[in-house]
Structure formats: C-alpha cells, structure tokens
C-alpha atoms as one frame of an Amber mdcrd trajectory, in Angstrom:
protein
   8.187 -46.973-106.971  11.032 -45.325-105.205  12.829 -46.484-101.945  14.621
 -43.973 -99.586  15.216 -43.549 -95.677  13.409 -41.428 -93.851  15.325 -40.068
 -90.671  12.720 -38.897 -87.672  14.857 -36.889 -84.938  12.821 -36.870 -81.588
  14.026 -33.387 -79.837  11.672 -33.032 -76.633   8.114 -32.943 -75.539   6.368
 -30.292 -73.500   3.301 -30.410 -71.239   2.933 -33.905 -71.019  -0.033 -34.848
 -68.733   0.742 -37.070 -65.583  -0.646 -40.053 -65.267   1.109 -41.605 -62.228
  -0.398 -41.232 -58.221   2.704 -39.580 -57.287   2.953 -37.067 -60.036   5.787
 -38.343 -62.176   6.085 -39.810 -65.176   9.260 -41.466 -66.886   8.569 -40.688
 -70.740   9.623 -42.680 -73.813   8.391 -42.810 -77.402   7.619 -45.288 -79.321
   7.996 -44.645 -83.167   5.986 -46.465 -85.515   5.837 -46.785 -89.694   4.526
 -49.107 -91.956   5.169 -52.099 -89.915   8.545 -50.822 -88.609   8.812 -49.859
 -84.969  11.868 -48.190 -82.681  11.296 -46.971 -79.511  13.369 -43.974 -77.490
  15.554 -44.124 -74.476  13.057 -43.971 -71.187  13.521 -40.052 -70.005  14.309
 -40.980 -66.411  13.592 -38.195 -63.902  13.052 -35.295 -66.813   8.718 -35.452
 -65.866   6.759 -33.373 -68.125   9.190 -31.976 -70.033  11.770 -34.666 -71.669
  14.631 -34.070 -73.755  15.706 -36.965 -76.070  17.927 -35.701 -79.134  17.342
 -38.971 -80.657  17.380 -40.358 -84.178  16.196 -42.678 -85.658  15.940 -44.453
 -89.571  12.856 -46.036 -91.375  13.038 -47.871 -95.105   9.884 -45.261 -96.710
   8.267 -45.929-100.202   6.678 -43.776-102.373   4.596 -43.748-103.922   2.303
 -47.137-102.605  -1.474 -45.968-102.072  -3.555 -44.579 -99.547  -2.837 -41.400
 -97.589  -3.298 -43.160 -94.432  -0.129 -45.663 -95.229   1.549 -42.553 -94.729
   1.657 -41.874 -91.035   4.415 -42.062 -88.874   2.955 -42.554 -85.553   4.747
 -41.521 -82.503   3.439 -42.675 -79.328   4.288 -40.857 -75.749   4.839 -43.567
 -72.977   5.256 -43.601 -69.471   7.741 -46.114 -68.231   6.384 -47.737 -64.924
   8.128 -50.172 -62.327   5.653 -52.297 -60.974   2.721 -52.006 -63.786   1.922
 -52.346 -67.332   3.498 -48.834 -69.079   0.500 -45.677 -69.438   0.259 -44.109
 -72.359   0.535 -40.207 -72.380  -0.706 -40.004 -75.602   0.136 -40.025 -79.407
   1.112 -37.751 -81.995   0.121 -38.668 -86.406   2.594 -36.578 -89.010   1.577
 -37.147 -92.434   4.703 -37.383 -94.467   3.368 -38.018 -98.111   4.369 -34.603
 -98.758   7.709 -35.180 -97.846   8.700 -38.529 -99.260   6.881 -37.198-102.753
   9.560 -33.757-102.383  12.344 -35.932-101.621  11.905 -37.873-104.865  11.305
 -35.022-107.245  14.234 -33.017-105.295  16.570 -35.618-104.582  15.594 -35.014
-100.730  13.512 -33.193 -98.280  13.432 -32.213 -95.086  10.790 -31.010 -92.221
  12.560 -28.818 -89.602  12.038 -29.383 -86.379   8.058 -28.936 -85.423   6.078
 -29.195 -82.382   2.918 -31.959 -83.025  -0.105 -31.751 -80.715   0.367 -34.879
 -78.475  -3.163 -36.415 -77.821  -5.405 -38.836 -75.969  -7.856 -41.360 -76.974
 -10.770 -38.916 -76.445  -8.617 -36.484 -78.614  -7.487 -34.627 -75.542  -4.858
 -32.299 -75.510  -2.100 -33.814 -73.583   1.074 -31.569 -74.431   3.276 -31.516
 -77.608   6.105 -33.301 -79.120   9.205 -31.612 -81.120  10.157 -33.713 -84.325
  12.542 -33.385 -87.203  12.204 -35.718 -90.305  14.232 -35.644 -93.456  14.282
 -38.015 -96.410  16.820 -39.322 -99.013  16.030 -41.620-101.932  18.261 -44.081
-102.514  20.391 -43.857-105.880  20.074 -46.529-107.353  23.868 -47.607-109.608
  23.063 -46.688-112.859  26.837 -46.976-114.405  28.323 -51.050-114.260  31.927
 -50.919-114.167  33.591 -48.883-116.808  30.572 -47.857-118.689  30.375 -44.217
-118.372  27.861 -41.825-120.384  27.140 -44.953-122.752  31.288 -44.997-123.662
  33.857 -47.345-122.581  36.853 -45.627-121.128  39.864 -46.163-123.356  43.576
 -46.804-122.062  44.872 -44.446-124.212
C-alpha cells in the first residue's frame, strides 16, 4: 500500500440554485474523504457564482478496496444567519484513477474541471470547478551514509 497527499484546489462554482426567500445565497464547500473533512471560506456576497481559489490537502491511500472508498465528496453550502445552513447540492469525483497514476508516475494531476453540482433528487443545480493533484510520499530508502549499497570512504 502506498501513502501520498492528494491536493483538491476549489476554483469557483457556476449556476448555483438559490435556496434563500430573498434570493441570495452565501456559498461554502465542504470537502470530504475517507473520514477527513475541510470546509471553504463562506463566499460572502459573490451569490450564484463564487470564487474561492482555495486549497486544500488530504492523506490518500492506494490501493485499499472498493471503488466507492474512492470519492472525494464536495458538498455546496449555503451559509445562513438565523437557520440551520441549506445545502445547494453536492458534487462525487472518482479519483482511483488518479491516486493509481500518481503511484506508477511518481504523481498525477487532474486540471482544473467543472463537476455537475447536484441535488438529492439528482437535480441539476449548477457546477463546481476543481483541480486535484497527487504525490506519493518517498519513503527514505538510504540510512545515513549508505549510498547505492557502498559506504562512502574518507579518502
């Protein structure tokens, strides 16, 4: 099993739907992977449309099953004042794919890509820009002086 970090950059969204009576709608995400969760800045003011330029890092493992422990799950919230936060919607990338590059290739990366943002009755409700890269960590194969199986000499 390999160990790496997988970076997720949230650009923007587009389209979002509006949930609030008066029409706007304070976005922030909420990023989630294998029992690891970050969430974004709240998008004060920017409605529909948000612009984040946000990164952020997850410990990944590959390989460790089932396609579905794969999914990093990003879900579009609307930050409210006086009631519980709405949800706008959520968007699944599969990144088995990507974690199984990065180990063969030393790392991978996804450029940025829009993801269909949807709703619990699989609704379209707008679309969310997302770059995500991955490194494997190196592990120290060399313990002090040992180099290519051969002690350095002084001479």
């Amino acid at each position: 099993m390999a160990i790496g970090f997988m970076e997720v950059q949230l650009l923007k969204a587009n389209d979002l739907k509006v949930t609030d009576f008066f029409g706007k709608i304070d976005p922030y995400v909420v990023i989630q992977y294998r029992g690891q969760e970050q969430r974004s800045t709240v998008a004060n003011g920017q409605g529909r449309n948000p612009t984040w330029n946000e990164k952020f890092m997850f410990r990944a493992e590959y390989p460790t099953g089932s396609g579905d422990q794969y999914k990093l799950i990003l879900k579009i919230m609307d930050k409210d004042t006086f009631s519980k936060d709405d949800s706008l919607g959520q968007a699944i990338i599969y990144v088995k794919d990507l974690l199984a590059q990065g180990i063969e290739n030393g790392g991978a990366k996804l450029q940025a890509l829009k993801y269909r943002v949807i709703d619990e009755n699989n609704s379209y409700c707008g679309e969310v820009d997302v770059a995500i890269s991955f490194t494997p960590k190196v592990e120290e194969k060399f313990i002090g002086e040992d180099i290519g199986g051969w002690k350095e000499s002084c001479y």
